[in-house]
C-alpha positions as a Markdown table, in Angstrom:
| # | Residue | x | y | z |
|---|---|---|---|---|
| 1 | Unk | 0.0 | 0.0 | 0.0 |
| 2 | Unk | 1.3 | 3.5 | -1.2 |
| 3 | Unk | -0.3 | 6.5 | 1.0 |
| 4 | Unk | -0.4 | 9.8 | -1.0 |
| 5 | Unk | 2.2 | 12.4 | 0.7 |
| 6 | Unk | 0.4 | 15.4 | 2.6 |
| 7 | Unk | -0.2 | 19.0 | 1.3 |
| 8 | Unk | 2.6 | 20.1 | 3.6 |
| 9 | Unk | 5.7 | 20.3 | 2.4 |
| 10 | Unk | 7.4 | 21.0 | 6.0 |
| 11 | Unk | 5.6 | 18.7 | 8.6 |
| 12 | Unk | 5.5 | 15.4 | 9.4 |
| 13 | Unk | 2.3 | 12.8 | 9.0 |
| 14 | Unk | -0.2 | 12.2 | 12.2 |
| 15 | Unk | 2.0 | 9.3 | 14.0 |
| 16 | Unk | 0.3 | 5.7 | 12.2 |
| 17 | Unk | -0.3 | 7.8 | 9.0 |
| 18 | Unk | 3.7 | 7.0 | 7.7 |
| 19 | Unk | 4.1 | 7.5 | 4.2 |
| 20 | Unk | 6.5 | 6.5 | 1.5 |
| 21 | Unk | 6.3 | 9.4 | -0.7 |
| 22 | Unk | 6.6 | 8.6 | -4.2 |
| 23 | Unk | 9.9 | 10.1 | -4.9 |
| 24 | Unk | 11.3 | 8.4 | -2.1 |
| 25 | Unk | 11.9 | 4.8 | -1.0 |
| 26 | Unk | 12.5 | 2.8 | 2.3 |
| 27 | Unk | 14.1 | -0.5 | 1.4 |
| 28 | Unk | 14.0 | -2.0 | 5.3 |
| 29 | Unk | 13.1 | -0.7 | 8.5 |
| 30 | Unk | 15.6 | -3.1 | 11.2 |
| 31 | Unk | 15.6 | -2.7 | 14.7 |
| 32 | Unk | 16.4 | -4.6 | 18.4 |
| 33 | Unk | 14.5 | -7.2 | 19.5 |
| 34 | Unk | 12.4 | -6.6 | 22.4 |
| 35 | Unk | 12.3 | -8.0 | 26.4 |
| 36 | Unk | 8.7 | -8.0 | 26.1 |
| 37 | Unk | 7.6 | -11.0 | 24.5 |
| 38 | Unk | 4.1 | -13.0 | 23.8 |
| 39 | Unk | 5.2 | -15.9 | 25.6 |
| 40 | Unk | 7.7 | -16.9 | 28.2 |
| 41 | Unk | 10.7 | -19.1 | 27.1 |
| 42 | Unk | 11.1 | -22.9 | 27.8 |
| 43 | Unk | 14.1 | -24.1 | 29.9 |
| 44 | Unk | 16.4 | -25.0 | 27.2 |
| 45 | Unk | 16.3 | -21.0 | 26.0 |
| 46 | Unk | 16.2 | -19.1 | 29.1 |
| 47 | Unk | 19.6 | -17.0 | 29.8 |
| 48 | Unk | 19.4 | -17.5 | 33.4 |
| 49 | Unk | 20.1 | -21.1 | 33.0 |
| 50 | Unk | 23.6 | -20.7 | 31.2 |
| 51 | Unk | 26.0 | -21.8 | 33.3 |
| 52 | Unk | 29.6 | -19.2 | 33.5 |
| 53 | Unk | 31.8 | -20.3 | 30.9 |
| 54 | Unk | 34.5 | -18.8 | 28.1 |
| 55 | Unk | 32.0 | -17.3 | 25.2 |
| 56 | Unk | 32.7 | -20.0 | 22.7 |
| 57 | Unk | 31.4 | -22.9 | 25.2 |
| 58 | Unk | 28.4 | -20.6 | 25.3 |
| 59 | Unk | 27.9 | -19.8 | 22.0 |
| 60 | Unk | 27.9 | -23.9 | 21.4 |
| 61 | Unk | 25.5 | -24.2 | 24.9 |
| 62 | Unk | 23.2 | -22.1 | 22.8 |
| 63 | Unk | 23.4 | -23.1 | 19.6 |
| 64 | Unk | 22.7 | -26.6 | 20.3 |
| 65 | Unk | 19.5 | -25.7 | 22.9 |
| 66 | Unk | 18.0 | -23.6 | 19.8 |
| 67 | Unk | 18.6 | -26.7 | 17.6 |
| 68 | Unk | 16.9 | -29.3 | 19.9 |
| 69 | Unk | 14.2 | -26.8 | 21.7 |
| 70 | Unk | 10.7 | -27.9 | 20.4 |
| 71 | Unk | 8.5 | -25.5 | 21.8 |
| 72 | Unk | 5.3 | -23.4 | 20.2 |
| 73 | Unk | 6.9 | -21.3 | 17.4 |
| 74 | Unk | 5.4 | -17.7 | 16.8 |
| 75 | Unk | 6.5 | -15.5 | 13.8 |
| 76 | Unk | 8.6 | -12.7 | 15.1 |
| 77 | Unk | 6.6 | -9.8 | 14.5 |
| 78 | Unk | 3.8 | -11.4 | 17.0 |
| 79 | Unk | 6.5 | -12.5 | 19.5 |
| 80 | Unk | 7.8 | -8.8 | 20.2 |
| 81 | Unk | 5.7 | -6.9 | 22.0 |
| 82 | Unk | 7.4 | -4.3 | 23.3 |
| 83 | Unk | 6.4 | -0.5 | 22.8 |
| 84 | Unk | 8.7 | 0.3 | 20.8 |
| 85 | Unk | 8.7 | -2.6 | 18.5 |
| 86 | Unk | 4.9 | -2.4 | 18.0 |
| 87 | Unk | 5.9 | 1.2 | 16.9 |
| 88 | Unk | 8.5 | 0.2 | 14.5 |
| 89 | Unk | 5.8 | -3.1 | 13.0 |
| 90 | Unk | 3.2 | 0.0 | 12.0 |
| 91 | Unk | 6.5 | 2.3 | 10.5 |
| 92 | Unk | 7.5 | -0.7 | 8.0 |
| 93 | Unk | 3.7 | -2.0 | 7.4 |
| 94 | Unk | 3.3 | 1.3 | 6.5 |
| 95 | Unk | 5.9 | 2.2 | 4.6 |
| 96 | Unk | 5.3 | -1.5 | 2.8 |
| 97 | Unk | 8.8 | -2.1 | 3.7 |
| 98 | Unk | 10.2 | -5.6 | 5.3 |
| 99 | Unk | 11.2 | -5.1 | 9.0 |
| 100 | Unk | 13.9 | -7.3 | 10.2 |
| 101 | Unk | 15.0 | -7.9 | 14.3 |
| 102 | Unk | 18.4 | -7.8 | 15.5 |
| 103 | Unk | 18.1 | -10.6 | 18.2 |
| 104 | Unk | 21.0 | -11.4 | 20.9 |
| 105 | Unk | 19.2 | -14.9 | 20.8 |
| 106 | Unk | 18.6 | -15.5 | 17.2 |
| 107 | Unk | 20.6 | -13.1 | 14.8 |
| 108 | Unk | 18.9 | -11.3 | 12.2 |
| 109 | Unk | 15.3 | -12.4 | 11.2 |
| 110 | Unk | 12.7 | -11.6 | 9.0 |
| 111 | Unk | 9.6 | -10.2 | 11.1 |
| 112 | Unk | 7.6 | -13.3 | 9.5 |
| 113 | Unk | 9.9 | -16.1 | 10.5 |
| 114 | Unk | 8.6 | -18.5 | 13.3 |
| 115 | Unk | 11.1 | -18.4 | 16.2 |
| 116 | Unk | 10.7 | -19.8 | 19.5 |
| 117 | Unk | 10.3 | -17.9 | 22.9 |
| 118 | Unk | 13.5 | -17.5 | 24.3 |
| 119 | Unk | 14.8 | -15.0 | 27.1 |
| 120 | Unk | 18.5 | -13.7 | 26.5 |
| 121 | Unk | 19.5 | -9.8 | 26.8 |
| 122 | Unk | 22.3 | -7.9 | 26.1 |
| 123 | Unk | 21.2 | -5.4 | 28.5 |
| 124 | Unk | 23.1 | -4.7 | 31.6 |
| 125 | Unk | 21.2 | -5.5 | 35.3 |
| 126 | Unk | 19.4 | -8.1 | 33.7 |
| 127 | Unk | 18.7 | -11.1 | 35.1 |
| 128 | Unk | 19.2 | -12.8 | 31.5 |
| 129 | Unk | 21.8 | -11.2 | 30.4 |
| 130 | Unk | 24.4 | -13.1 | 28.9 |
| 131 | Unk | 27.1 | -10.6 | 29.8 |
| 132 | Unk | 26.8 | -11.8 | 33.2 |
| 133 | Unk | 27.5 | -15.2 | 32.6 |
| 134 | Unk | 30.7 | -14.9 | 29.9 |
| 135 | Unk | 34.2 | -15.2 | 31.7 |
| 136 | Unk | 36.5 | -13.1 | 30.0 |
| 137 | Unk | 35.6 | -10.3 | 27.6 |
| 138 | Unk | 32.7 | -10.4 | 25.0 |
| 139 | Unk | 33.3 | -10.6 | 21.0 |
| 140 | Unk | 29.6 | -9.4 | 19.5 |
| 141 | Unk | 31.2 | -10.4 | 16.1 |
| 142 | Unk | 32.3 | -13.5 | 17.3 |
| 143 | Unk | 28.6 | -14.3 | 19.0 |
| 144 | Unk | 26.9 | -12.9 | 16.0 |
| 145 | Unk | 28.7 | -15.7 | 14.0 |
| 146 | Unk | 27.6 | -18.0 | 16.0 |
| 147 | Unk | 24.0 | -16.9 | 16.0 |
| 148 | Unk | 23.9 | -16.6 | 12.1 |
| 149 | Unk | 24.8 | -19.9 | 11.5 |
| 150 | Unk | 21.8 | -20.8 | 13.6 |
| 151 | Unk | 18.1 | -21.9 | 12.5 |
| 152 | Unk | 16.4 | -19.3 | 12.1 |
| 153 | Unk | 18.9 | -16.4 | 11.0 |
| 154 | Unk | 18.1 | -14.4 | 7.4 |
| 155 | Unk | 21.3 | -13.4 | 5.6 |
| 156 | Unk | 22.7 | -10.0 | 6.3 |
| 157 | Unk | 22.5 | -9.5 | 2.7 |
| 158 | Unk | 19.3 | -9.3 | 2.0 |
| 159 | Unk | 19.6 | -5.6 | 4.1 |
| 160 | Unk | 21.4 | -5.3 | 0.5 |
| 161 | Unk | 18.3 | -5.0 | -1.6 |
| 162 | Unk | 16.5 | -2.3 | -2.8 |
| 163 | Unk | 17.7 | 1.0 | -3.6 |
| 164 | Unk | 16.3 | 3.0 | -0.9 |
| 165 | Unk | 17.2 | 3.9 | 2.8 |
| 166 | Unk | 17.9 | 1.6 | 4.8 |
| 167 | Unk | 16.0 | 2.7 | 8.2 |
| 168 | Unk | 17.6 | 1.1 | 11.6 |
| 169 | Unk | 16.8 | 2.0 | 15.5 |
| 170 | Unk | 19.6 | 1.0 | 17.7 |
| 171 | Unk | 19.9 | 0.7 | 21.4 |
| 172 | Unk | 23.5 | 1.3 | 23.4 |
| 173 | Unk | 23.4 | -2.6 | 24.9 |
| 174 | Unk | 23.1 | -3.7 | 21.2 |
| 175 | Unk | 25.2 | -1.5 | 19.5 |
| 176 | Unk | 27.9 | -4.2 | 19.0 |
| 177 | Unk | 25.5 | -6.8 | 17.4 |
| 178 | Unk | 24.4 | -3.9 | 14.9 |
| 179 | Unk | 27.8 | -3.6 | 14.0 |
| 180 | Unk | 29.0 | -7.0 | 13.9 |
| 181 | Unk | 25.7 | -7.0 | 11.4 |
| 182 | Unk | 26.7 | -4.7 | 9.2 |
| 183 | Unk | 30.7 | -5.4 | 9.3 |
| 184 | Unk | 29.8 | -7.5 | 6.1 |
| 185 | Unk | 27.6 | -5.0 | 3.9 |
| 186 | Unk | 28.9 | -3.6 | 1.1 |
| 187 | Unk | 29.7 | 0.3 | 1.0 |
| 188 | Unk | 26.9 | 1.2 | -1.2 |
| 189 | Unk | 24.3 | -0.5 | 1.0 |
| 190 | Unk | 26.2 | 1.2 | 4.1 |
| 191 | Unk | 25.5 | 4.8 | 2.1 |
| 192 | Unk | 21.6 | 3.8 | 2.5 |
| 193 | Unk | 21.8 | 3.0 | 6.2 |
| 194 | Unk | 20.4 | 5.9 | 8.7 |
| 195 | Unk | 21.1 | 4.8 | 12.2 |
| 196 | Unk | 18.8 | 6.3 | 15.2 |
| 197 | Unk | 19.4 | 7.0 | 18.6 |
| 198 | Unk | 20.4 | 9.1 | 21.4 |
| 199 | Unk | 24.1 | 9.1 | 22.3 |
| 200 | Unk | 24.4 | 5.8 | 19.8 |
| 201 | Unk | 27.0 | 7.5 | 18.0 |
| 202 | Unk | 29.9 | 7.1 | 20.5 |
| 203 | Unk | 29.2 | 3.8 | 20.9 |
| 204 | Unk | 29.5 | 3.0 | 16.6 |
| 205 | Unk | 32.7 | 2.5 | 14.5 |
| 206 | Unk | 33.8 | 5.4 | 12.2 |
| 207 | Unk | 31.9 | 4.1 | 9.0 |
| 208 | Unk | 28.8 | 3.8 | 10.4 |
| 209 | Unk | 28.7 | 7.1 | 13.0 |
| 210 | Unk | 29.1 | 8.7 | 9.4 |
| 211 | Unk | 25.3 | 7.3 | 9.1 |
| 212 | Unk | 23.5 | 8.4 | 12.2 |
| 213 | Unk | 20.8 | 11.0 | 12.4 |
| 214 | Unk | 21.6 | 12.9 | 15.4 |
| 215 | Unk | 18.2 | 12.5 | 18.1 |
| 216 | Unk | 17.2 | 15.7 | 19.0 |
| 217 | Unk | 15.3 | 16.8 | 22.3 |
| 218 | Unk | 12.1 | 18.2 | 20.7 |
| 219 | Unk | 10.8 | 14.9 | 19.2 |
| 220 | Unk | 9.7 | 13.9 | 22.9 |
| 221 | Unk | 6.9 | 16.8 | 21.7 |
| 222 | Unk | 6.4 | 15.4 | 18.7 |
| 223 | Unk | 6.2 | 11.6 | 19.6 |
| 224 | Unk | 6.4 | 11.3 | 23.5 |
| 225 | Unk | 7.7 | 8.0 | 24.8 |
| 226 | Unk | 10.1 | 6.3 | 26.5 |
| 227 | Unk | 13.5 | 7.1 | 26.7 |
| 228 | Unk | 14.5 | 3.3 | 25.5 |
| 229 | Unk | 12.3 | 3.7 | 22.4 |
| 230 | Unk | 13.5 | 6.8 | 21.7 |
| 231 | Unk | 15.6 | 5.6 | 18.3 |
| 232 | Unk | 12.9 | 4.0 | 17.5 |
| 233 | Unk | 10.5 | 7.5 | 17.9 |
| 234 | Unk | 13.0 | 8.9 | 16.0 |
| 235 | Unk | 13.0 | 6.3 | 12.6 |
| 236 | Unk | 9.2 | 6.4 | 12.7 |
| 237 | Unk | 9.5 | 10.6 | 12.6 |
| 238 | Unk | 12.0 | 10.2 | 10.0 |
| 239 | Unk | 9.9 | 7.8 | 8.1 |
| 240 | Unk | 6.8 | 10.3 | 8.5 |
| 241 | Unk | 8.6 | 13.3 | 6.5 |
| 242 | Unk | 7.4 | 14.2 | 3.4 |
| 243 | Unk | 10.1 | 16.8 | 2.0 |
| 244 | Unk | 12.5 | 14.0 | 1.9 |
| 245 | Unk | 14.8 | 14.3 | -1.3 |
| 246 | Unk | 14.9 | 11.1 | -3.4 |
| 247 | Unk | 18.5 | 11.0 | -3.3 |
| 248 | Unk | 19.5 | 12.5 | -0.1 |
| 249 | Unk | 22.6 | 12.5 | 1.4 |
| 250 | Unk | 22.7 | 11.8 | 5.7 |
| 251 | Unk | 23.4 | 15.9 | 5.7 |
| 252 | Unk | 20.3 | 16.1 | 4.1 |
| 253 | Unk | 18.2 | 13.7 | 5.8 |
| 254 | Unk | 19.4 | 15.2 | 8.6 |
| 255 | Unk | 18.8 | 18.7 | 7.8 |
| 256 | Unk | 15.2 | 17.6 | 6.8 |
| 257 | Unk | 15.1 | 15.6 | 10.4 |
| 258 | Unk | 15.8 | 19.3 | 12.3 |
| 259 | Unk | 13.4 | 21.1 | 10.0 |
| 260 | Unk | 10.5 | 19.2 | 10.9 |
| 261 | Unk | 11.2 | 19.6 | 14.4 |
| 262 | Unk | 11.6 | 23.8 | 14.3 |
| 263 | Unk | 8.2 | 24.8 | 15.6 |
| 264 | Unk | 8.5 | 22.1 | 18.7 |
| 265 | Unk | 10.3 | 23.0 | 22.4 |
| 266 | Unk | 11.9 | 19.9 | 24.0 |
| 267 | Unk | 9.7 | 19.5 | 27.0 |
| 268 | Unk | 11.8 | 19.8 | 30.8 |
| 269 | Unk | 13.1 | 17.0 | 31.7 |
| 270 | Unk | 11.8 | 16.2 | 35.4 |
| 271 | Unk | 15.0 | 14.9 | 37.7 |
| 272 | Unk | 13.6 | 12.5 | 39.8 |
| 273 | Unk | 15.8 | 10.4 | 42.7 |
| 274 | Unk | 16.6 | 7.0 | 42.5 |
| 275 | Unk | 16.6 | 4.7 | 45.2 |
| 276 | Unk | 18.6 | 1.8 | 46.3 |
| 277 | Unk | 17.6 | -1.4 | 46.3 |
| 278 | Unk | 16.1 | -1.8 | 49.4 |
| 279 | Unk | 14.4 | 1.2 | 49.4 |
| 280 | Unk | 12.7 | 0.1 | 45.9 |
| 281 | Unk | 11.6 | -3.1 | 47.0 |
| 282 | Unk | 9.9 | -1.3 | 49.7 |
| 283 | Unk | 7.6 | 0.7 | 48.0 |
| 284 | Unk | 7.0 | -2.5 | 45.2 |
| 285 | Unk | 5.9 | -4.4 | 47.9 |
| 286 | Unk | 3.4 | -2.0 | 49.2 |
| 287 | Unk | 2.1 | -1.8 | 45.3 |
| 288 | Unk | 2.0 | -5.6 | 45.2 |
| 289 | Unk | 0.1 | -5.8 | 48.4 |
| 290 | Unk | -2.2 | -3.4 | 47.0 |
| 291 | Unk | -3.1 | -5.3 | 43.9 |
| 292 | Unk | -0.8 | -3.0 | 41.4 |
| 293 | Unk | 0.2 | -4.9 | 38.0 |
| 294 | Unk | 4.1 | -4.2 | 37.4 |
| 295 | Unk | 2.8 | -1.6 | 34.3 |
| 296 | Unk | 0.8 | -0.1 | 36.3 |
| 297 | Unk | 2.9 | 0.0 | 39.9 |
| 298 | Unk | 5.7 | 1.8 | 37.5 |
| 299 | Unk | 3.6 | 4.2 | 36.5 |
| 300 | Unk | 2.7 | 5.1 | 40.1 |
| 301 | Unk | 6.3 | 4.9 | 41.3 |
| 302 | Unk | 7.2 | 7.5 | 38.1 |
| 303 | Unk | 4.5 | 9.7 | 37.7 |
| 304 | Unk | 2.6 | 9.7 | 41.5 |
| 305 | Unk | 5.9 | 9.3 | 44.1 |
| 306 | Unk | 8.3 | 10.9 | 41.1 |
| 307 | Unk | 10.7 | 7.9 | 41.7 |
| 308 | Unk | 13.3 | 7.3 | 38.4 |
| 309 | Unk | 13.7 | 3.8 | 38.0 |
| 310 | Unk | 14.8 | 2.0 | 34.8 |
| 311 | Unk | 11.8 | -0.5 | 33.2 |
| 312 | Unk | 14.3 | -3.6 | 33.6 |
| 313 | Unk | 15.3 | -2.8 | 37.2 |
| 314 | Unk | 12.2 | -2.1 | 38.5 |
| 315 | Unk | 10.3 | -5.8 | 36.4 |
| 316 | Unk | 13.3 | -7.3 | 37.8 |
| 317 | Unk | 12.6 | -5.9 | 41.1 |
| 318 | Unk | 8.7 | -6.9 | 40.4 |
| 319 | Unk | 9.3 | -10.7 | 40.6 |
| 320 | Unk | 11.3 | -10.8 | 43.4 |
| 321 | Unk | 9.0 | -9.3 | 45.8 |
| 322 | Unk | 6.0 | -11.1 | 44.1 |
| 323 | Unk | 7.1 | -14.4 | 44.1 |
């Protein structure tokens, strides 16, 4: 489906009205896989049950548990069901682009492959994380590898074809799987790559910082959301522009990015104290006792005692005091 570009020339679409205007084309929309997922994991793919080990007798721990695992399958794009990924499924549906998912589980797939649940983060203070249970350093491009030549990984080259951008939200914990995915693309298909998020250019090599549209402040007025969705906020706004040029350059793209956003103020940015462990628990367990989901006992911990506490921490948190 085609949708007609708007009258304006300046301003971007009503968010879920994206449009590929017809002088310009979005080959792919890619971004991270999400925690948030449709169904929990069996025991052969949960995180939390890798033993420590050196990376490689992980990577084969793994490898062989996704090979032999025999639980429901979903397709991908049902699977996620984070925020931010439900954002990104409308942005490429729209768009009538392919969306792929960078996966620390799986590697690159196709939104309409069927993958298993499985619970494995690349996300710091989680209790999944694989980071915690490497000894020694981590390789990403050594893990991607490993996760490629896996069952339900899609070629990295398929990010190759087309002739239009190449749209990708990236998150800081997975900026080393993104590269390790793109180490193989040829240049020309790198030139068609814009990369999202806030501070994710530090955290990319030279070629591709080259390809990052800078975030800026005022799209929280545009498209409020969460802070970890915010690369995601950003490719949808992107991908909502009409007075994109059909052969623009990431100075242009990015120059049509700031345009867009003239007319909004970033909104103030409400410093709110964190607490310590303890002190968190406390208050979750008076939500708990007083019937609170973990959604909504966030919520009421963010917006009603104006506590900062990061979505991980505080689920993490959750299930300890609940169970």
């Amino acid at each position: 489906m085609r949708i007609s570009p708007p009258s304006s020339k300046n301003g971007p679409t009503r968010e879920g009205a994206l449009l590929s205007a017809e002088n310009v084309q979005i080959s792919s929309v890619v971004v991270p896989c999400s925690a948030r997922k449709c169904s929990s994991s069996s025991t052969k793919l949960d995180g939390r049950g890798l033993p420590r080990g050196t990376q490689a007798r992980l990577s084969r721990l793994w490898s062989d548990a996704l090979r032999a695992d025999d639980a429901p399958q979903f397709r991908a794009d049902a699977l996620y069901q984070g925020g931010g990924f439900r954002r990104a499924k409308v942005a490429a549906e729209s768009l009538n682009c392919p969306l792929y998912v960078v996966s620390a589980g799986l590697g690159l797939l196709r939104s309409t492959t069927e993958v298993p649940p499985y619970e494995l983060s690349l996300s710091p203070g989680v209790t999944s994380s694989l980071l915690t249970r490497i000894v020694g350093p981590f390789d990403p491009v050594a893990w991607w590898s490993g996760l490629m030549a896996g069952p339900y990984a899609t070629s990295t080259g398929e990010l190759s074809q087309g002739t239009g951008r190449v749209l990708v939200a990236v998150t800081r914990p997975y900026a080393g799987l993104f590269t390790a995915a793109f180490a193989s693309l040829p240049e020309a298909t790198v030139a068609r790559i814009r990369i999202f998020g806030p501070g994710i250019k530090t955290a990319l090599p030279g070629h591709l910082q080259a390809q990052v549209i800078e975030h800026r402040r005022e799209l929280d007025a545009v498209m409020p959301g969460l802070c970890l969705d915010a690369g995601v906020r950003g490719m949808a706004h992107f991908a909502s522009l009409s007075d994109l040029e059909a052969s623009g350059n990431v100075q242009t793209d990015q120059e049509a990015f700031d345009r867009s956003l003239r007319r909004y103020s970033a909104p103030t940015v409400v410093r709110r104290p964190k607490l310590s462990d303890r002190d968190l628990k406390k208050h979750i367990s008076e939500m708990v006792s007083g019937g609170l989901s973990s959604t909504a006992a966030l919520k009421h911990l963010r917006t009603a005692l104006g506590v900062a506490c990061e979505a991980n921490r505080f689920r993490r948190m959750y299930v300890e005091v609940s169970t």
